[in-house]
VOTIKE-6286 format. One record per residue (C-alpha): x, y, z; residue number from 1; residue in three letters. Coordinates in Angstrom, 3 decimals, m for minus. Example, Ala and Ser with C-alpha at 12.3 -4.5 7.8 and 13.67 -1.06 7.14 Angstrom:
% residues 2
[[12.300, m4.500, 7.800], 1, ALA]
[[13.670, m1.060, 7.140], 2, SER]
//
This chain:
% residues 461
[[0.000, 0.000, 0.000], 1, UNK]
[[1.072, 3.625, m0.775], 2, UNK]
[[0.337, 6.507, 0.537], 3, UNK]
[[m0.200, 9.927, m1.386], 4, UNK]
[[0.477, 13.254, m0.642], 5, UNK]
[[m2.100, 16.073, 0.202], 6, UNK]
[[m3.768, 18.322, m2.058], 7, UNK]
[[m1.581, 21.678, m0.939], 8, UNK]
[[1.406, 19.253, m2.636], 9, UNK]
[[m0.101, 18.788, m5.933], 10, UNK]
[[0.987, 21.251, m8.575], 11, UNK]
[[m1.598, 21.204, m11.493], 12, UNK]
[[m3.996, 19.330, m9.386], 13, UNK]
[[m7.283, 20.788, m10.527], 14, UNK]
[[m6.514, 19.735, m13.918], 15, UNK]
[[m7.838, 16.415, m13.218], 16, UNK]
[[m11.099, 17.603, m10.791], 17, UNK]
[[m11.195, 18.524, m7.275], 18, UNK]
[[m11.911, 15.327, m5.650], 19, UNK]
[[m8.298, 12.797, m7.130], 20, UNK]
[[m6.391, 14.094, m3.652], 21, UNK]
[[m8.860, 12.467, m1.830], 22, UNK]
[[m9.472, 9.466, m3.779], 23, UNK]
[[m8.303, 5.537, m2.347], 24, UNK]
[[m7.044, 3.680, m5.776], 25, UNK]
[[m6.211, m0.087, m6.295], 26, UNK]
[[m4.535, m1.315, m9.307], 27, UNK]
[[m5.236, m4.787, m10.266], 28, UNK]
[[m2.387, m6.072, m12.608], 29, UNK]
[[m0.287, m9.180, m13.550], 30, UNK]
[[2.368, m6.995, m15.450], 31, UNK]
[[4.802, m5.394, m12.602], 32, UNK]
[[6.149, m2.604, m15.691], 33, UNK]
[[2.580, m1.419, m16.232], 34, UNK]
[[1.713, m1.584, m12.029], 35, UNK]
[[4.766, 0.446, m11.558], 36, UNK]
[[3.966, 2.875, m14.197], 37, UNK]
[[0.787, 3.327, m12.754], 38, UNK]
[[2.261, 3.854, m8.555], 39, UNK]
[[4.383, 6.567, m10.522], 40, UNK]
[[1.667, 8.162, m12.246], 41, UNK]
[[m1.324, 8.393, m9.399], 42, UNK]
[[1.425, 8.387, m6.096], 43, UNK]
[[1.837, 11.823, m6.019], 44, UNK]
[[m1.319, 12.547, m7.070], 45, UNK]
[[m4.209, 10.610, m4.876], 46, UNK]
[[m4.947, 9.831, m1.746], 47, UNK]
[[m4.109, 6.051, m1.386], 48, UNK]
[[m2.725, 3.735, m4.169], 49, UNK]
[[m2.509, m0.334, m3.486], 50, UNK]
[[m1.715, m2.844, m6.048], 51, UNK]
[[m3.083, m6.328, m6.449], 52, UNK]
[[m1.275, m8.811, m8.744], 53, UNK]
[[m4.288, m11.380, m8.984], 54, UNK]
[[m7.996, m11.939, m8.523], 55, UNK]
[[m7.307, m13.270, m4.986], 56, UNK]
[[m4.962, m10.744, m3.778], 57, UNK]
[[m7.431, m8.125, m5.168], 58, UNK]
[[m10.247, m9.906, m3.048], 59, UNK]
[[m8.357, m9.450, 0.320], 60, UNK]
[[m7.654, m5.643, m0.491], 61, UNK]
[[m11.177, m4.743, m1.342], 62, UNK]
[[m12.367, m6.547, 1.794], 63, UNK]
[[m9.780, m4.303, 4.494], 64, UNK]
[[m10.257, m0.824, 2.011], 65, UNK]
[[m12.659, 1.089, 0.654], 66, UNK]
[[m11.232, 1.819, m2.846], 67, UNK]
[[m13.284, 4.657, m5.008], 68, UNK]
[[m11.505, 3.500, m8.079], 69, UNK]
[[m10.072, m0.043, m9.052], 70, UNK]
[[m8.230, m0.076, m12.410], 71, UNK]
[[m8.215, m3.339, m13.836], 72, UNK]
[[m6.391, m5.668, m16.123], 73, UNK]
[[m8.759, m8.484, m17.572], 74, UNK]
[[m5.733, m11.277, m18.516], 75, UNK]
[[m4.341, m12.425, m15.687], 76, UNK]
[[m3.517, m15.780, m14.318], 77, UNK]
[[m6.428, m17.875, m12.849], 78, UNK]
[[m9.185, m15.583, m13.268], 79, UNK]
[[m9.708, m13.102, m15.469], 80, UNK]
[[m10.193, m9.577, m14.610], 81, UNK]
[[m14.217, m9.798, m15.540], 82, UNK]
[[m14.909, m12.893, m13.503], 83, UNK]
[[m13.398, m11.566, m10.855], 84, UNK]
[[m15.563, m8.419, m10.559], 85, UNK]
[[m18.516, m10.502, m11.751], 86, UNK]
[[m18.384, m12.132, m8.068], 87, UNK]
[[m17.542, m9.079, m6.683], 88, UNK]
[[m20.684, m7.324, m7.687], 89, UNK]
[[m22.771, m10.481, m6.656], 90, UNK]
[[m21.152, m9.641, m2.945], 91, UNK]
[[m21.928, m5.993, m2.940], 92, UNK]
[[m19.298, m4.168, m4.255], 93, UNK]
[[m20.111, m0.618, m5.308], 94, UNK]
[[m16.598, 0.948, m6.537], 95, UNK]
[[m16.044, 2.118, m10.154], 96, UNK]
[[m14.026, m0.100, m12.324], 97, UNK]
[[m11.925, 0.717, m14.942], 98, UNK]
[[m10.837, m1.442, m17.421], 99, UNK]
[[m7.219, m1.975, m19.543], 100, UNK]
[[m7.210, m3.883, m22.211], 101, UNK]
[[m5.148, m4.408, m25.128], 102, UNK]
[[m8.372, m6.321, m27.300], 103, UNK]
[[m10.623, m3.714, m28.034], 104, UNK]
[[m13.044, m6.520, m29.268], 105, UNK]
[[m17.242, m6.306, m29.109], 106, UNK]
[[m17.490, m9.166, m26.831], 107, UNK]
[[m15.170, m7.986, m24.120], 108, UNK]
[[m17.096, m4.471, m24.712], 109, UNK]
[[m20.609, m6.521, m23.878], 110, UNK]
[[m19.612, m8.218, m20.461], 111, UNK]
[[m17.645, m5.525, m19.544], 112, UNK]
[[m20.711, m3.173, m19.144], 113, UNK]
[[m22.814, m6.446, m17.976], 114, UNK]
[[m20.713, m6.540, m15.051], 115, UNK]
[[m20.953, m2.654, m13.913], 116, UNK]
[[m17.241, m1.759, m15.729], 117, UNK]
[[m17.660, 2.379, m16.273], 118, UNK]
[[m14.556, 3.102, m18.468], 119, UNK]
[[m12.217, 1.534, m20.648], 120, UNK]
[[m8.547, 2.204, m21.548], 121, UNK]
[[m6.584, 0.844, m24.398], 122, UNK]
[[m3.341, m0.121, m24.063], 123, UNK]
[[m0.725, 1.370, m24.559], 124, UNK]
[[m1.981, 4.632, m23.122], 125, UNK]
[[m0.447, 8.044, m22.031], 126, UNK]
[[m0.641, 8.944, m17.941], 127, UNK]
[[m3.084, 12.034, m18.781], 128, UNK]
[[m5.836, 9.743, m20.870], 129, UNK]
[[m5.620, 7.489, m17.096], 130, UNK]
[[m6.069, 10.723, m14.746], 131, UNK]
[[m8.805, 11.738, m17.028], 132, UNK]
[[m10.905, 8.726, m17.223], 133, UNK]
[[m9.907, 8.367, m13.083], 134, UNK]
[[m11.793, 12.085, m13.063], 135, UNK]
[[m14.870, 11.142, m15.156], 136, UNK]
[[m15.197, 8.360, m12.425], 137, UNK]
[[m15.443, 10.514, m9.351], 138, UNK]
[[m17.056, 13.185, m10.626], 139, UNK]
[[m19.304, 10.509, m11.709], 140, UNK]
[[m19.768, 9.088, m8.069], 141, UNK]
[[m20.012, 12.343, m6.355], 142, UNK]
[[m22.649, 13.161, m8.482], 143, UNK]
[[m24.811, 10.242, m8.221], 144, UNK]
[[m24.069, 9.835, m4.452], 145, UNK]
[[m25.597, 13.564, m4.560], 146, UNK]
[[m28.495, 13.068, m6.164], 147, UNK]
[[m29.136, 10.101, m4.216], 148, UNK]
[[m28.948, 12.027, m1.258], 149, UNK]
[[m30.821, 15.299, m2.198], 150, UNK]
[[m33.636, 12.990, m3.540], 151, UNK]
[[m34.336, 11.249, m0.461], 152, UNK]
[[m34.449, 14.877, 1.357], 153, UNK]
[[m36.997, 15.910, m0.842], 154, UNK]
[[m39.168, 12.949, m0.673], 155, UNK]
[[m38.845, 12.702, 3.160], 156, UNK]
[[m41.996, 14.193, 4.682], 157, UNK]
[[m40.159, 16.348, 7.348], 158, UNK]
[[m37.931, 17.715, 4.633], 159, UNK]
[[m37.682, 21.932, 5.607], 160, UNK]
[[m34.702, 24.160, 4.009], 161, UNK]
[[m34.617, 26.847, 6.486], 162, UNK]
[[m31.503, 28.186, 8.342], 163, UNK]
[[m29.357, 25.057, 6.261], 164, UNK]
[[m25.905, 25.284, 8.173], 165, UNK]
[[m26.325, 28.386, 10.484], 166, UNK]
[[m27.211, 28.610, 13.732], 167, UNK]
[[m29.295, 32.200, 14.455], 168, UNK]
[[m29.495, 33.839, 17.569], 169, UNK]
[[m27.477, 35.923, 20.197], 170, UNK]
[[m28.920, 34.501, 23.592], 171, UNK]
[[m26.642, 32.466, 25.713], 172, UNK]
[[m28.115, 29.451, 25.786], 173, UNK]
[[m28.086, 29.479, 21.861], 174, UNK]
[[m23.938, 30.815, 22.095], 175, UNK]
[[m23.480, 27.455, 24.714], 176, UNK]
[[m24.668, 24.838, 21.534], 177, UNK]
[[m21.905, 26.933, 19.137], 178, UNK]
[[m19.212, 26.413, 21.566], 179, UNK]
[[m19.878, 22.798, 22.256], 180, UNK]
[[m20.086, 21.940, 18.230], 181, UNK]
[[m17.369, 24.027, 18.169], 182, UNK]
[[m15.095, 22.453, 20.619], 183, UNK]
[[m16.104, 18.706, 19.681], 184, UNK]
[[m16.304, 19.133, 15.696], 185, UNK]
[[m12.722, 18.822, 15.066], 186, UNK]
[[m12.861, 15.469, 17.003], 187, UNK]
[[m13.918, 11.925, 16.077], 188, UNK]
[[m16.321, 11.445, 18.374], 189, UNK]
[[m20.294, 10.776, 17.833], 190, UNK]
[[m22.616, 13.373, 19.064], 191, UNK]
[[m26.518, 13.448, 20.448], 192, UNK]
[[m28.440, 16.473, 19.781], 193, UNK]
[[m31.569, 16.214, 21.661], 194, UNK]
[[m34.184, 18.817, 22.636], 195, UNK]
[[m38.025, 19.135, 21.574], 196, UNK]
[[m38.968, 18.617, 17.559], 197, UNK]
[[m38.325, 21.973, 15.561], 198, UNK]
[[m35.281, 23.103, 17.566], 199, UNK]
[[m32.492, 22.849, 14.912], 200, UNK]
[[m30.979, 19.745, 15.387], 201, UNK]
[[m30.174, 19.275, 11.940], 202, UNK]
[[m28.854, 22.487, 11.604], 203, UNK]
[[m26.562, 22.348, 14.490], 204, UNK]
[[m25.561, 18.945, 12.448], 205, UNK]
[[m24.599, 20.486, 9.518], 206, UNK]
[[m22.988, 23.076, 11.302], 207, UNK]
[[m21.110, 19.996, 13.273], 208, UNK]
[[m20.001, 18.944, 9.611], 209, UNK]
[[m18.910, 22.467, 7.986], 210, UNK]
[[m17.015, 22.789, 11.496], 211, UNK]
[[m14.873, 19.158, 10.726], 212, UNK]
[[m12.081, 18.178, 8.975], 213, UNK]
[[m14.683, 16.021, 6.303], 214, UNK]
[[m16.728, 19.663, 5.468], 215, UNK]
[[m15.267, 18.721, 1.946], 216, UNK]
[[m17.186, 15.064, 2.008], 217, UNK]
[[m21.075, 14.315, 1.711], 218, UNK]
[[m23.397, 15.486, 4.838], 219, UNK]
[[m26.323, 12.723, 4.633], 220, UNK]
[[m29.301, 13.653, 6.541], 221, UNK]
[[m31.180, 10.110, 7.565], 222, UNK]
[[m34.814, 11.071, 9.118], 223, UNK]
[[m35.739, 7.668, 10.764], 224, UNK]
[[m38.916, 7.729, 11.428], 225, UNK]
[[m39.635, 9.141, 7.731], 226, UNK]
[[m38.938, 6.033, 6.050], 227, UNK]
[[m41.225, 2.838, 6.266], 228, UNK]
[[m40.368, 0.234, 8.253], 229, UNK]
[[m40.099, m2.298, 5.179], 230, UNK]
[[m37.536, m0.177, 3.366], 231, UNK]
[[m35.345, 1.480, 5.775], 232, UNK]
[[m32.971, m1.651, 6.101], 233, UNK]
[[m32.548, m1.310, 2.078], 234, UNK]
[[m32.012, 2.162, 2.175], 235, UNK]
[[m29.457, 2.693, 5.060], 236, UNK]
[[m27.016, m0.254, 4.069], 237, UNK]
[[m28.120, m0.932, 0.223], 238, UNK]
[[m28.766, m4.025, m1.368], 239, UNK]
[[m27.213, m6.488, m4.390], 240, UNK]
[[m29.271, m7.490, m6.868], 241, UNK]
[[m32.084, m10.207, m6.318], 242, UNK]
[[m32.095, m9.794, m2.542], 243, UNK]
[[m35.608, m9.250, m1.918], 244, UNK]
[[m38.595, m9.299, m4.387], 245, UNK]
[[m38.013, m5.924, m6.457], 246, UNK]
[[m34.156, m5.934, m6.523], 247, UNK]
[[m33.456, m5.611, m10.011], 248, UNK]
[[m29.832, m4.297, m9.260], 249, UNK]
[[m27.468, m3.675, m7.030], 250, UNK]
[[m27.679, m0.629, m4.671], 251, UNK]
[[m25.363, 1.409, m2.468], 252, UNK]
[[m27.218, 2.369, 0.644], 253, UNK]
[[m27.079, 5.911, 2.012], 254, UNK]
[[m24.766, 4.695, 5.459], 255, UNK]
[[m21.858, 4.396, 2.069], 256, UNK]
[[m23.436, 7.703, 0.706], 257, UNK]
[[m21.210, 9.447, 3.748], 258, UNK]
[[m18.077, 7.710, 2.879], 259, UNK]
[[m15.361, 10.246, 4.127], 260, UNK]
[[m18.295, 12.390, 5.384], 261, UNK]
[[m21.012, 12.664, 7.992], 262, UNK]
[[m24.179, 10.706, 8.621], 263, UNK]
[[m27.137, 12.457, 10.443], 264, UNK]
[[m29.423, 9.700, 11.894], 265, UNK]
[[m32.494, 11.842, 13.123], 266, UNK]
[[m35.483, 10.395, 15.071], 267, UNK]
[[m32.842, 7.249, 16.117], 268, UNK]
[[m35.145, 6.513, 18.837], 269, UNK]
[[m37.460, 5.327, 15.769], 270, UNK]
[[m34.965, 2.989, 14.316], 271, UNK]
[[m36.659, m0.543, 14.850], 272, UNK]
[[m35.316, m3.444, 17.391], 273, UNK]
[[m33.539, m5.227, 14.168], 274, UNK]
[[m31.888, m1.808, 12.640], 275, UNK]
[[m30.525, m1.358, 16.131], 276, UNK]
[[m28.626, m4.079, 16.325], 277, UNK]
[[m27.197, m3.516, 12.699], 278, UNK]
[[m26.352, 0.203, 13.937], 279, UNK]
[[m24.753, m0.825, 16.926], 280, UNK]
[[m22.632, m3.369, 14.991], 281, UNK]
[[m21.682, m0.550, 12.405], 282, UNK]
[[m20.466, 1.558, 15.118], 283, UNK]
[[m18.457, m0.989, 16.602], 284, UNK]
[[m16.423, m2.653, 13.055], 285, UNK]
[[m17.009, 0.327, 11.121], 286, UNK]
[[m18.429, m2.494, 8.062], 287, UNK]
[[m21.300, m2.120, 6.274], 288, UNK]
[[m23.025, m5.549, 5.353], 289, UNK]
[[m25.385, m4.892, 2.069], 290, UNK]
[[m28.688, m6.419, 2.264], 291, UNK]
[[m28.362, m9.779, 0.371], 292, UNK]
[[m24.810, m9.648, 0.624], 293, UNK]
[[m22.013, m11.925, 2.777], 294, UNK]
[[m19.223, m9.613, 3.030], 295, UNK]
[[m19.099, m6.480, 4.447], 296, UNK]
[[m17.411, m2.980, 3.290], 297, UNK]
[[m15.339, m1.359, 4.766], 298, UNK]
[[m16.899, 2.219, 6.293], 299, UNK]
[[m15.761, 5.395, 7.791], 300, UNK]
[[m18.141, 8.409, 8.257], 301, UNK]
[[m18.939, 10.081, 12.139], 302, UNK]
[[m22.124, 10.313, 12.869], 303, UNK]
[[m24.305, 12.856, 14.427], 304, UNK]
[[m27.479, 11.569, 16.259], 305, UNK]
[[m30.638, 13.510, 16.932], 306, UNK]
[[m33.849, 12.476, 18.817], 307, UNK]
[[m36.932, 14.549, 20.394], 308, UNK]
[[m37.359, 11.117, 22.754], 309, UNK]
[[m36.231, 10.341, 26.148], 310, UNK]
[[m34.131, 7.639, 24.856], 311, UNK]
[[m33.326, 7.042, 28.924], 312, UNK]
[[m37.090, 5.982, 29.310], 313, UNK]
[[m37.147, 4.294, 26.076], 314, UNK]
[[m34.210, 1.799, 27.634], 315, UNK]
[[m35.744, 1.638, 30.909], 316, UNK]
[[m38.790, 0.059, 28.729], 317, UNK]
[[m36.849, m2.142, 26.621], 318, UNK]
[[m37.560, m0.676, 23.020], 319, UNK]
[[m34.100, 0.999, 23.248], 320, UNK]
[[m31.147, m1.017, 23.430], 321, UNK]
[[m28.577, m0.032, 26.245], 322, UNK]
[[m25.774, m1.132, 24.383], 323, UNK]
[[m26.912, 1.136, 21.412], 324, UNK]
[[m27.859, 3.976, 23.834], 325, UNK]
[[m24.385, 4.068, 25.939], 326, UNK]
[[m22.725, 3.943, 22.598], 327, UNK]
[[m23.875, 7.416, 20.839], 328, UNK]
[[m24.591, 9.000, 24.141], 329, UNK]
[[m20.670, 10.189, 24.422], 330, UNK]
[[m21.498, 13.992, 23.674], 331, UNK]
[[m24.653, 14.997, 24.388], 332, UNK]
[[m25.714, 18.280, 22.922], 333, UNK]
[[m28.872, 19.587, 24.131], 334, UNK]
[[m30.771, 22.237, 21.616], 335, UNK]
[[m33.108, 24.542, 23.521], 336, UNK]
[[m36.793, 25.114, 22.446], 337, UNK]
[[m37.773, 28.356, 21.427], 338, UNK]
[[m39.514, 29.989, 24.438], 339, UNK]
[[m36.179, 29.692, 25.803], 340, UNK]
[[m33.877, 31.715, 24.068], 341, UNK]
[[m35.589, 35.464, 24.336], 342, UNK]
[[m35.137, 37.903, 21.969], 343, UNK]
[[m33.924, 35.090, 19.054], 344, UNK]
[[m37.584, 35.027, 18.088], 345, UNK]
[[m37.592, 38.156, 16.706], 346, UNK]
[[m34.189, 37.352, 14.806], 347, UNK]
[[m35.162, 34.245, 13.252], 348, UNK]
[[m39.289, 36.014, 12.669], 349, UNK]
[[m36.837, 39.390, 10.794], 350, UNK]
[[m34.805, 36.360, 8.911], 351, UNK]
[[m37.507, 34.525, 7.926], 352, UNK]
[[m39.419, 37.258, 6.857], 353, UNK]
[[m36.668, 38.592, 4.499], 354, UNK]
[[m35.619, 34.995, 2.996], 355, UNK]
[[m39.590, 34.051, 2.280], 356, UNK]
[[m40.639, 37.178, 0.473], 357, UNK]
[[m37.702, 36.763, m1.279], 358, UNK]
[[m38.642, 33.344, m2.723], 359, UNK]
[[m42.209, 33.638, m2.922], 360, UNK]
[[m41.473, 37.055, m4.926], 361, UNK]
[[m43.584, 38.777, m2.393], 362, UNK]
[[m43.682, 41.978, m0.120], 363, UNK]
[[m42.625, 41.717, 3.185], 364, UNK]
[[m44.983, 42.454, 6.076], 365, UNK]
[[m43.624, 45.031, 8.705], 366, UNK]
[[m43.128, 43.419, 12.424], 367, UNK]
[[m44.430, 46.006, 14.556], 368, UNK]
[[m44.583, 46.484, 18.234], 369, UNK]
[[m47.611, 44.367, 18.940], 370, UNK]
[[m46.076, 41.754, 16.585], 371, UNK]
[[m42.751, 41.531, 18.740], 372, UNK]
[[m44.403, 41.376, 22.093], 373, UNK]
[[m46.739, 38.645, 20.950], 374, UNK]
[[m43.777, 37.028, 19.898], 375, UNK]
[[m42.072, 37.529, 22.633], 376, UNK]
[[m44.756, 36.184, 24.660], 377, UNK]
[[m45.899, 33.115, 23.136], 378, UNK]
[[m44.632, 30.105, 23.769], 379, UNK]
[[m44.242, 28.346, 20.072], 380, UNK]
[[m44.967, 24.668, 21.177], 381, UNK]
[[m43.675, 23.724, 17.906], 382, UNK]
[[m40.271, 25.814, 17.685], 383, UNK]
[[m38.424, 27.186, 14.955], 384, UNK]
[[m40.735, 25.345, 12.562], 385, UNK]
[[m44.187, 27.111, 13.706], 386, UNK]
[[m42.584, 30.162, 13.795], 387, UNK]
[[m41.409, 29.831, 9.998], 388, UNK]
[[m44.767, 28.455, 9.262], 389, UNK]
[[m46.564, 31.391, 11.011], 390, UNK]
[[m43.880, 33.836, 8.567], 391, UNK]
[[m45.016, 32.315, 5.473], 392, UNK]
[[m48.743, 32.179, 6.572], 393, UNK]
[[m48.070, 35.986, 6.540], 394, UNK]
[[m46.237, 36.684, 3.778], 395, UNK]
[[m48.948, 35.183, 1.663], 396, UNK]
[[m51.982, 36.755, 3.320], 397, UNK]
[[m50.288, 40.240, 3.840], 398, UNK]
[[m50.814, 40.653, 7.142], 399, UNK]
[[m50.406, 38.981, 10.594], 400, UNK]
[[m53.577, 37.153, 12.253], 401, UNK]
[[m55.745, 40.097, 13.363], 402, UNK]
[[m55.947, 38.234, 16.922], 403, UNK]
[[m51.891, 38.488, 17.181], 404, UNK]
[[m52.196, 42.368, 15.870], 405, UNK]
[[m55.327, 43.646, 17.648], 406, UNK]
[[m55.048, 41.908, 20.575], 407, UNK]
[[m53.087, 42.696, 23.829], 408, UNK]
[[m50.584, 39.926, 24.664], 409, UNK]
[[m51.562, 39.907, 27.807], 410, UNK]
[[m55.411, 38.988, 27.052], 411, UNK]
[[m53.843, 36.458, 24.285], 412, UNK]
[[m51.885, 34.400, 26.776], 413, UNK]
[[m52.374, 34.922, 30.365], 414, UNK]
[[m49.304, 34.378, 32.277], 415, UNK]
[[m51.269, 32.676, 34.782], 416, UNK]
[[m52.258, 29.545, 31.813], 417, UNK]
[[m50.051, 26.696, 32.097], 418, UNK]
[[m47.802, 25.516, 28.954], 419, UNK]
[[m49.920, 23.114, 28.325], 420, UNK]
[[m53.145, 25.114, 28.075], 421, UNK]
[[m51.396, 27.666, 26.014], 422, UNK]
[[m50.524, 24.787, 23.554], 423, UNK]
[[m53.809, 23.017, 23.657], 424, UNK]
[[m55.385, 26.475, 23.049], 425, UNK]
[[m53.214, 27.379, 20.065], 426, UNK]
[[m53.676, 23.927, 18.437], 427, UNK]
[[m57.530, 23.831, 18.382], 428, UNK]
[[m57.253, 27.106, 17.075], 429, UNK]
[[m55.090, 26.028, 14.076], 430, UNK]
[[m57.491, 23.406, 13.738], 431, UNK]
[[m60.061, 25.549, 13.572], 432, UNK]
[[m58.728, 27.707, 10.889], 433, UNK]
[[m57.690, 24.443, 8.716], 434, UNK]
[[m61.365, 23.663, 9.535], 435, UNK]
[[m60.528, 20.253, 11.099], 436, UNK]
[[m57.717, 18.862, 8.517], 437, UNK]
[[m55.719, 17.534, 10.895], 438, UNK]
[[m52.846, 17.335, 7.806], 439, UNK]
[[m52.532, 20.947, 7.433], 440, UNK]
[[m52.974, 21.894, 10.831], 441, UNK]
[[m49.670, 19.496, 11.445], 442, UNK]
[[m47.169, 21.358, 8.458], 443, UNK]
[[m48.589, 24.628, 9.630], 444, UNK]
[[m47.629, 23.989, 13.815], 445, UNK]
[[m44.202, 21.678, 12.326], 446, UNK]
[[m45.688, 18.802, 14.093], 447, UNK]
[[m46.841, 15.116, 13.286], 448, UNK]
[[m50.258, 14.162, 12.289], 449, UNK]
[[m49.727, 11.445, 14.938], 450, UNK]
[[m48.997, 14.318, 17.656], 451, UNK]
[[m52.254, 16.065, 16.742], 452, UNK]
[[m54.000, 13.180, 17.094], 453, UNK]
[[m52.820, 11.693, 20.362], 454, UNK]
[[m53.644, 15.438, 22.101], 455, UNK]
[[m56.876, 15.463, 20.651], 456, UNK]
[[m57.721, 12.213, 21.901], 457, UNK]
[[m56.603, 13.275, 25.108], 458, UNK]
[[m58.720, 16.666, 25.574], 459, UNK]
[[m61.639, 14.749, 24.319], 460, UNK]
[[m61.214, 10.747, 25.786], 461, UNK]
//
């Protein structure tokens, strides 16, 4: 194995695309001229290069390494190159493969692409026709791996862009959660955000990630309790092809998404008895184990965790593993709710209001005094989400609710009513103005459908 050098080394790097300093490359090659023309070529250039002079050898180095790129000779002794990768695929292997080849015939074309090869390179060849197809590869990758990720964002039912990767607000108990990502994001280590749904706990994720030494890799936002229970197995570690009815090819799961990078697992308290398990053994032999597959791949990403859940209790009942629990609780990072951090209401209600008339194309709607001090004074059971939602609501109509405008805050919420009133009161009123959808009365507070529900049943059982 060789190592590479770093990218502030490379002269001419971005030539060949911004991500070949970073990239892990194995070279699998009878023919010790052409494997040590290659080690001279990529050495100075990548990350990591190995060598492999035979399908076995090439076996045992793609079972200890994650490679991004194997380049590949198809004669060799024993197997040849596309047998060899044949089986790998079958075992869940996801890396691109380039082929060399000196018989540029149709037939080696035809099971070349059968079995996943992405690039082919005649021999002889020059050094800068190798860095370029190596380029076309991981741009390749990263892009795909992007999509992939942005995709199941969008189709995830809590998906919000608001805020992204910064952390608003000037209180102290808001400056306490920047020092703590501060001081741990250079480290290692696994974090817990907890704190009540809405608070920014994937924010002060991301935040974790721009503040880390992997800022440069993939940030993959997970929301556990978004996907369904039959596919969340599939989607966190991928599958090979014919695993379960509906596999009609292989699939990298979104846990190798984060290669390099950092893996937000919100809602873990969600995560089923079985996925548990999995996690915990992820955490512990940093392997990923493809459904339908028997070997494992090797994985390094940190991970962030998040969960609105006592995940204490949730042990204490036995629908939380210990094991699991003792294992990501190492920094705990506690995000406060709303009510608590003063005057950042009227921060994030001034952002807000600015960055949605923006994008709807609309005028803003002045936040006058009565505005502020019912801000000030309410106690936004649903967080930073209700308050966005309340922002929008406004933009669009024009004007605040004429009860939060016209009406003292003092008559609107007595000091003297308990949290709990105050949020019962300002859900049935919600509900009221949705007239009864439950649905919409959920995206407008930032809350669950299922939350709704179980409050109303409890005011009314």
């Amino acid at each position: 194995m060789v190592e590479g050098r770093s990218a502030a080394e490379l002269p001419g790097q971005a030539e060949f695309g911004p991500w070949l300093a970073q990239a892990a490359i194995l070279v699998v090659d009878d023919e010790p001229g052409i494997c040590n023309f290659l080690i001279k070529t990529l050495r100075p250039r990548c990350r990591l290069i190995d060598v492999a002079s035979n399908a076995a050898e090439a076996s045992r180095k793609v079972d200890g390494q994650n490679f991004d790129v194997v380049i590949m000779d198809n004669i060799m002794p024993g197997k040849t190159g596309l047998e060899w990768l044949a089986e790998q695929r079958a075992l869940g292997f996801f890396a691109d493969v380039i082929l060399m080849t000196a018989y540029a015939d149709l037939d080696t074309a035809i099971d070349a692409l059968r079995v996943g090869v992405v690039d082919f390179i005649l021999k002889p060849f020059r050094s800068n026709q190798l860095l370029n197809a190596i380029a076309r590869c991981l741009d390749r990758k990263r892009l795909q791996r992007e999509n992939d990720v942005l995709r199941h964002e969008l189709t995830s039912p809590s998906h919000q862009i608001f805020l992204r990767d910064r952390l608003i607000g000037s209180s102290k108990t808001i400056q306490q959660v920047r020092d703590a990502l501060a001081r741990v994001a250079p480290l290692p280590t696994s974090v817990l955000l907890t704190g009540p749904s809405g608070t920014g706990k994937e924010v002060a994720a991301r935040s974790l990630h721009l503040l880390s030494g992997r800022a440069d890799k993939l940030f993959v936002p997970i929301n556990c309790g978004a996907i369904p229970a039959d596919m969340i197995e599939s989607e966190l570690f991928g599958h090979v092809k014919g695993a379960f009815t509906g596999a009609m090819r292989s699939r990298e799961g979104l846990l190798m998404h984060a290669e390099g990078g950092t893996v937000f697992l919100d809602e873990v308290g969600e995560l089923p008895p079985p996925l548990q398990t999995r996690l915990l053994r992820v955490l512990e032999d940093r392997r990923v184990r493809p459904v339908g597959s028997e070997r494992e791949v090797p994985f390094d990403a940190r991970f962030v965790f998040a969960t609105n859940a006592d995940l204490a209790r949730r042990v204490d009942a036995g629908t939380f593993r210990a094991d699991l629990y003792f294992r990501i609780n190492v920094m705990q990072i506690r995000l406060p709710p709303l009510r608590e951090r003063g005057e950042d209401v009227l921060e994030l209600a001034r952002l807000f209001m600015e960055e949605i008339s923006r994008q709807l194309g609309m005028p803003p709607v002045a936040i006058d005094l009565k505005v502020e001090a019912f801000l000030l004074r309410y106690d936004w059971p649903g967080n930073i989400r209700e308050l966005r939602n309340l922002i929008e609501r406004t933009v669009i109509l024009g004007a605040f609710p004429e009860r939060m405008e016209g009406t003292a805050p003092e008559e609107e919420a007595p000091r003297s009513e308990s949290l709990a009133e105050v949020e019962r009161r300002h859900i049935l009123a919600v509900l009221r103005e949705t007239r009864g959808d439950r649905e919409e009365a959920a995206r407008r507070l930032g809350i669950s459908r299922k939350t709704i529900d179980r409050k109303y049943a409890n005011w009314h059982g």
